[in-house]
ZAMARGU-4260 file (C-alpha; in steps of 0.2 Angstrom, whole numbers, plus 5000, padded with zeros to 4 digits):
<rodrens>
0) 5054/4711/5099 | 5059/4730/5101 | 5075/4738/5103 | 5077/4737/5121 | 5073/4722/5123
5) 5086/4718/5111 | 5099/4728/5121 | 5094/4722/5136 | 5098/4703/5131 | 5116/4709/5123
10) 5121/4718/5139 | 5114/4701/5148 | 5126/4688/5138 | 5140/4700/5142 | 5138/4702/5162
15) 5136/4685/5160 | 5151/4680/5151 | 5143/4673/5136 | 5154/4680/5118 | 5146/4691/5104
20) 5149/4682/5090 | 5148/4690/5072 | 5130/4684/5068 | 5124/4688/5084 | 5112/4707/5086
25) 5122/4721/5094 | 5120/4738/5096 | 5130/4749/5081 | 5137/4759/5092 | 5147/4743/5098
30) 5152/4737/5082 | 5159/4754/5077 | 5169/4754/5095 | 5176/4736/5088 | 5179/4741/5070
35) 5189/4758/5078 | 5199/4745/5092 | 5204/4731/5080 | 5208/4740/5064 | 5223/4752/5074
40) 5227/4738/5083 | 5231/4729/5067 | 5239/4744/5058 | 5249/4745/5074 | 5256/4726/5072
45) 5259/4730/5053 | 5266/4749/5057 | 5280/4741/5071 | 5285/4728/5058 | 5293/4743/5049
50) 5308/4751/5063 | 5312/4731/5066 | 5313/4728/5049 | 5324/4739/5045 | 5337/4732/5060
55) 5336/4714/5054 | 5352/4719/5042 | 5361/4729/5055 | 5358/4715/5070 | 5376/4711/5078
60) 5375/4692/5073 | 5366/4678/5064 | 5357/4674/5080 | 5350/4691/5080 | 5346/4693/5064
65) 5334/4679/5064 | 5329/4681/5079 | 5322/4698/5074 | 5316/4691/5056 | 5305/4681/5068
70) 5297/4692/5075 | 5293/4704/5061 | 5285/4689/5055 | 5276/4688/5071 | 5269/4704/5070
75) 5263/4702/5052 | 5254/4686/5057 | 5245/4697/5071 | 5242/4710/5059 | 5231/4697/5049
80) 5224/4689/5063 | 5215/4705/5069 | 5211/4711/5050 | 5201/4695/5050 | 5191/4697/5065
85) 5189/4715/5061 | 5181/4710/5044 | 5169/4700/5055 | 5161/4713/5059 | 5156/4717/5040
90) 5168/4727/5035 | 5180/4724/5023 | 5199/4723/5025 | 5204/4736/5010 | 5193/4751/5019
95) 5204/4748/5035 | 5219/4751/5026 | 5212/4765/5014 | 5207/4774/5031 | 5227/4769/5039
100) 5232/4778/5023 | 5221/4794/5021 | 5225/4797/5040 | 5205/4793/5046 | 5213/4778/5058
105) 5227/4778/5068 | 5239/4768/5075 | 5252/4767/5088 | 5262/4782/5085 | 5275/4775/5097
110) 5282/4768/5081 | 5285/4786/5075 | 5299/4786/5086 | 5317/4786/5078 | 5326/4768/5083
115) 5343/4777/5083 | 5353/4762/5092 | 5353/4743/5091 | 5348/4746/5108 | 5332/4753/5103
120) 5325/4734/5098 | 5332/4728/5115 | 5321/4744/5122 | 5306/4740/5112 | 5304/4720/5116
125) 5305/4727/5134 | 5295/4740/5135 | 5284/4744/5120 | 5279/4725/5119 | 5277/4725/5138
130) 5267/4737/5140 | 5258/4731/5123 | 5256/4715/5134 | 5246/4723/5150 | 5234/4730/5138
135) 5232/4713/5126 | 5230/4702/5140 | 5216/4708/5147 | 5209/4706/5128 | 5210/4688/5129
140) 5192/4688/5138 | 5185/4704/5128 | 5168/4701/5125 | 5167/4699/5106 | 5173/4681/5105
145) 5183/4683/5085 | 5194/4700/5093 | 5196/4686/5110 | 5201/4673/5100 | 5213/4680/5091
150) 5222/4689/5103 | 5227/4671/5115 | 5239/4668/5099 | 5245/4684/5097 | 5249/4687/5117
155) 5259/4668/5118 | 5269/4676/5104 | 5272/4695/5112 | 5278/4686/5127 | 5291/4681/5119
160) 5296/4698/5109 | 5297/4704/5126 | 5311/4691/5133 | 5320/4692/5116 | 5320/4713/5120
165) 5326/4711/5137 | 5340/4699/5131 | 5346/4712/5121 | 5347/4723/5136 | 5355/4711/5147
170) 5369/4709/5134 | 5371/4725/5131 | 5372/4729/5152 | 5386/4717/5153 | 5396/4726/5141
175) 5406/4739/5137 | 5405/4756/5144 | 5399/4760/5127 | 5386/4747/5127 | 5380/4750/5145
180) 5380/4769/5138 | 5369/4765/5123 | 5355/4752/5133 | 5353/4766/5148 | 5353/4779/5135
185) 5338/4769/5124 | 5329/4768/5142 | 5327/4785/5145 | 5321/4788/5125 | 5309/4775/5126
190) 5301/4775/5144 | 5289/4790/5144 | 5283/4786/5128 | 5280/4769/5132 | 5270/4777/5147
195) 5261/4786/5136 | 5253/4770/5127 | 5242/4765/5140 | 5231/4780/5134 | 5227/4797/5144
200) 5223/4797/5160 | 5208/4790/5166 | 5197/4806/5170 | 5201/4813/5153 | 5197/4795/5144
205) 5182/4798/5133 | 5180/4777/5130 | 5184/4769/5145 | 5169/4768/5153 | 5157/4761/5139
210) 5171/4750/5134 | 5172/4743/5152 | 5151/4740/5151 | 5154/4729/5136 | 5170/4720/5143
215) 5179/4726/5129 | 5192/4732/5142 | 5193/4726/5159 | 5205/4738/5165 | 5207/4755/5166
220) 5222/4763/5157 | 5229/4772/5175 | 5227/4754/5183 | 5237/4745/5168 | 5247/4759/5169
225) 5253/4757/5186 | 5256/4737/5184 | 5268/4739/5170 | 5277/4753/5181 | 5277/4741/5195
230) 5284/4727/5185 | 5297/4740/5176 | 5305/4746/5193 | 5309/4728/5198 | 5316/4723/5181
235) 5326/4738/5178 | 5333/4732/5192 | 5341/4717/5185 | 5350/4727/5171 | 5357/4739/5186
240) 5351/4752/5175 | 5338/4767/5180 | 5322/4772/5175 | 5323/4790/5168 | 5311/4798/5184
245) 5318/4805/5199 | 5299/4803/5207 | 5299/4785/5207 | 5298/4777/5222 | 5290/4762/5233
250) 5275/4769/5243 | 5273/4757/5258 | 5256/4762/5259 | 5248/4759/5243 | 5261/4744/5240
255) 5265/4752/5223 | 5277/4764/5216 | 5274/4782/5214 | 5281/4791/5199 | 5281/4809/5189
260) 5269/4815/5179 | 5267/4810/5161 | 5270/4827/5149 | 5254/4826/5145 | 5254/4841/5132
265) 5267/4830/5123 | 5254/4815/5123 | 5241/4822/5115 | 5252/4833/5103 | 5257/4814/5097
270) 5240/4810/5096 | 5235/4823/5082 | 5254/4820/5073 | 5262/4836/5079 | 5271/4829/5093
275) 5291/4830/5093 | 5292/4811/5089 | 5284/4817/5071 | 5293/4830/5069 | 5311/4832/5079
280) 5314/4814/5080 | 5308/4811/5063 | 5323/4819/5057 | 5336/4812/5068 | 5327/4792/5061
285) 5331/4802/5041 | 5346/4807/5048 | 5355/4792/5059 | 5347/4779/5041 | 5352/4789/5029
290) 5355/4780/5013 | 5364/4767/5026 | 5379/4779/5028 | 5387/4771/5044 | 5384/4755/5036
295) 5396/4757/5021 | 5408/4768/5035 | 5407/4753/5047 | 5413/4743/5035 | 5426/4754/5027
300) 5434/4753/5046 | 5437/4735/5045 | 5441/4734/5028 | 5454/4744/5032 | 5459/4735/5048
305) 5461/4720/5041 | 5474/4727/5025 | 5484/4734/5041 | 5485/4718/5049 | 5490/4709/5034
310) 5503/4723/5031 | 5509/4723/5047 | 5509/4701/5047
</rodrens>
């Protein structure tokens, strides 16, 4: 049987709905499009375990704390899931990791981003796991049945990083003036680049349409890009706080909401590892963590409070 006959009965199982499965024929170019997709993935679920992780000691109470632990546990258990689908597809799991390491593969480089806040977790749950969400969803019916497979697990679990996120917020709104400053403070650090996750615009997407042939994707990035905007106005909404764009607005026409254009120069900056979140931001992460300074002053501050009140009693 020759090569196009080949290729002509992989593109039929997938218009057809039928999974790939490891030891079925495929074209190369598919398996190195899988290989590429499912190894960041999974360095981006091991990489976002490392700003979480190092709140879990900082959370405000018991209940956050283990709430957090939880999910950082989550995102190592995803992390493993997709290494093991990826290794379906014949390669082994320490070359991923080699290539994570020698800067060949990428990841997310929304976790570049400094968490300066406690509000930062809330702002991440919310809107780095939502918009996470929109884009694993659709994965749940990609075409190779392993990356499929894996990903109906890991999206039952992300739904729930994205409540425990939008708890924090809620809290947080129904503060303090201080507390209401930091959550609408985290929204505006956070949004753009949460924006920017869904990938570069669809006319300047080099992937998109092949990876649509194969029902790898089933979306475009500009179409789950304007969901999660959708969804975002409304819920915003609910934590009378604003969304950091003075374009965005409900077009009665379209039934969705318009909004500003994405600094795209800053997008693809982040994408080579220049961008302000690896440098700038970088520095204010070293900075606000440093040796866990506020830490120790934080509780110098009650320490001292309670030897007054005991003075004072």
């Amino acid at each position: 049987m020759g090569l196009q006959n080949f290729e002509y009965i992989f593109q039929q199982k997938i218009d057809t709905e039928i999974k790939i499965e490891p030891k079925d024929w495929m074209p190369d170019a598919y398996r190195k499009t899988l290989i590429r997709q499912i190894s960041q993935h999974a360095h981006s679920e091991i990489v976002g375990m490392l700003p979480e992780g190092n709140w879990i000691t900082r959370a405000p109470s018991l209940k956050r704390k283990a709430i957090l632990l939880a999910k950082v546990q989550d995102e190592a258990g995803h992390g493993l899931y997709l290494y093991s689908a990826c290794e379906t597809l014949g390669i082994i799991r320490e070359e991923t990791i080699n290539d994570l390491n020698s800067g060949k593969a990428k990841y997310s480089s929304i976790f570049n981003y400094p968490t300066l806040t406690w509000a930062d977790m809330g702002t991440i749950g919310w809107l780095v796991d939502g918009a996470a969400i929109l884009n694993q969803v659709m994965l749940c019916r990609a075409s190779y049945g392993p990356y499929a497979r894996a990903m109906v697990r890991i999206c039952k679990e992300e739904s729930f990083h994205q409540r425990q996120g939008f708890d924090i917020l809620l809290t947080l709104s129904k503060g303090t003036d201080a507390q209401k400053a930091m959550c609408q403070d985290a929204i505006n650090r956070w949004w753009w680049p949460s924006l920017m996750m869904f990938g570069p615009k669809d006319s300047e997407s080099t992937n998109t349409d092949q990876s649509m042939k194969w029902k790898i994707k089933r979306k475009t990035n500009d179409e789950l890009r304007q969901q999660f905007v959708d969804m975002c106005a409304e819920q915003v909404k609910v934590l009378n706080m604003v969304l950091p764009d003075d374009n965005l607005k409900w077009n009665e026409q379209t039934q969705h909401y318009d909004f500003g254009e994405i600094n795209w120069v800053e997008f693809w900056n982040v994408v080579k590892g220049n961008g302000p979140c690896n440098k700038e931001r970088l520095e204010a992460r070293r900075k606000a963590h440093d040796d866990g300074v506020w830490v120790r002053e934080a509780a110098a501050a009650y320490t001292e409070k309670k030897l007054n009140k005991q003075e004072a009693a």
